[in-house]
N, C-alpha and C positions, 0 to 999 in steps of 0.2 A: 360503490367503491371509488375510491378517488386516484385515479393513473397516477399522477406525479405524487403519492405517499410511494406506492406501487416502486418508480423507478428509482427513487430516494435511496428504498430499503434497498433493492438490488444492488446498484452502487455501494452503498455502504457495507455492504457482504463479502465485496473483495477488495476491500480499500488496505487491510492489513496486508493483505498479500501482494498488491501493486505498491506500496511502500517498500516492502522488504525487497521488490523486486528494483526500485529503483535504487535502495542505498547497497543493495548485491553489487553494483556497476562501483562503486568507491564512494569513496571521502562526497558526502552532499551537504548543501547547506538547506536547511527546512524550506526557506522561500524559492528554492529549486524544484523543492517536493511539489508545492504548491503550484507552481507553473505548470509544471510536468503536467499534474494532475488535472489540474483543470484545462489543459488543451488537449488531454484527450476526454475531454466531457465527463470526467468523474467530479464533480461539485463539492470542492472540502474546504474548510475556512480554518482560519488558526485554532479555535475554539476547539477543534474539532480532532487537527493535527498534534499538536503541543501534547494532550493528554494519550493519543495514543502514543505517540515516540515515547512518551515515561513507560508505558506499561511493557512496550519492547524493550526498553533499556531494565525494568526492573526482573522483566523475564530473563535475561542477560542472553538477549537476541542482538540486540545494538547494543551500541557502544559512543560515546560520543571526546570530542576534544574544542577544547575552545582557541580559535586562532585568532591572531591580533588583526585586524582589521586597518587600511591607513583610513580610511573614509568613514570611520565612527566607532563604535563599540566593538569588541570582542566578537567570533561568530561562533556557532557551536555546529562543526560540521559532525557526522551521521557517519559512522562506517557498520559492518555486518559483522557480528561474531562466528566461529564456527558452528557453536550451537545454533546461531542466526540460520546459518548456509543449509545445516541439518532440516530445519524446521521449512525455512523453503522448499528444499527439495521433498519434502513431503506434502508442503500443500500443494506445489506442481501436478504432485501425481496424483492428489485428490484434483487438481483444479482442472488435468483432460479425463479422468474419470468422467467428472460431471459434465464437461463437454461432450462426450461423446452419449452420455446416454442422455441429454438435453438434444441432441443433434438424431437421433436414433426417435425421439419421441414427438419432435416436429417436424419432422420429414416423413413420417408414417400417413398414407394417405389411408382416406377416411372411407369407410366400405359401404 
């Protein structure tokens, strides 16, 4: 088995949910998202970001607006819908769910 397929997939399993959790906070712009994420060691590329914001925006989780820019092009900053806040607040409670009984199954000593 190869570990960094391994930690890829894990990352990748709560990437929607750490997006929605940062544009929960306000108005973001995507290369914010990208920062964010990759300083806390989640590995996301545009490739990667772009098509999931479509699929929250077509879920009508997000929302977006485009703001003029003085220093180049137009930005397309990210806000949360309510149905967005609803949808968080559900994976939250699956996401200490799984916390808890991941923390419950590794902390089990071995007899």
């Amino acid at each position: 088995m190869n570990l960094e397929n391994t930690q890829v997939q894990m990352r990748k399993g709560i990437l929607e949910y750490c997006i929605l959790h940062i544009i929960s906070r306000g108005e973001v712009y995507a290369s914010d998202m990208l920062e964010e994420l990759t300083s806390a060691k989640i590995m996301v590329v545009e490739g990667t970001l772009y098509p999931l914001l479509t699929r929250l925006r077509k879920a009508g989780l997000v929302e977006y607006k485009w703001v003029e820019s003085t220093s180049g092009p137009p930005r397309k900053y990210y806000t949360i819908t309510d149905d967005g806040k609803a949808f968080l607040e559900s994976l939250s409670t699956t996401w200490g769910e799984l916390m808890n009984s991941t923390n419950q199954i590794i902390s089990e000593k071995q007899s």
